[in-house]
C-alpha positions, 0 to 999 in steps of 0.5 A: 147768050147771058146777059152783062148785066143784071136785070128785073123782069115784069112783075107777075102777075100783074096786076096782083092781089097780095103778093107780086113775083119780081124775077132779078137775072144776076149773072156778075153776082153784082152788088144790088139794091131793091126799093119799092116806092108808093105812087108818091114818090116814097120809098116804102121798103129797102132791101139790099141783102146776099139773096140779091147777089144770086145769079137768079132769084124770085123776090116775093113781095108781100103788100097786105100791109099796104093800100090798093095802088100803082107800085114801083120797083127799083133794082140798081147798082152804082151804075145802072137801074131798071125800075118796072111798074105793078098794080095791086088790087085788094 
């Protein structure tokens, strides 16, 4: 069955070192928006682009340039989120 909606699946691997998969199921081609917090609270990348509006896509999130911690992914619409939680281990 295919799913109405969009959705985000867990980030793999988790926890990571480096980078982490964020697998997005998109089957409306609804427009969409990724925001990645820090433990604070704090949006610390934004992304909303075409590659989003694919049925199916794997964003790869690179987190060289951030410190060891608990990171929060936010994939929403103007009318639903799905946020998934990861740990990055340098």
């Amino acid at each position: 069955k295919i799913p109405e909606r969009f959705n985000l699946s867990n980030p793999y691997p988790n926890p990571f070192n480096s980078s982490t998969n964020l697998k997005i199921e998109n089957p409306n081609f609804e427009v969409l928006q990724l925001e990645i917090y820090n433990i604070k609270g704090e949006i610390i990348q934004s992304i909303k682009n075409k590659n989003l509006l694919k049925e199916n896509s794997i964003y790869v999130w690179n987190a060289n340039d951030y410190p060891s911690g608990i990171y929060f992914f936010e994939l929403s619409s103007s009318k639903k989120s799905i946020i998934k939680k990861s740990v990055y281990l340098k």
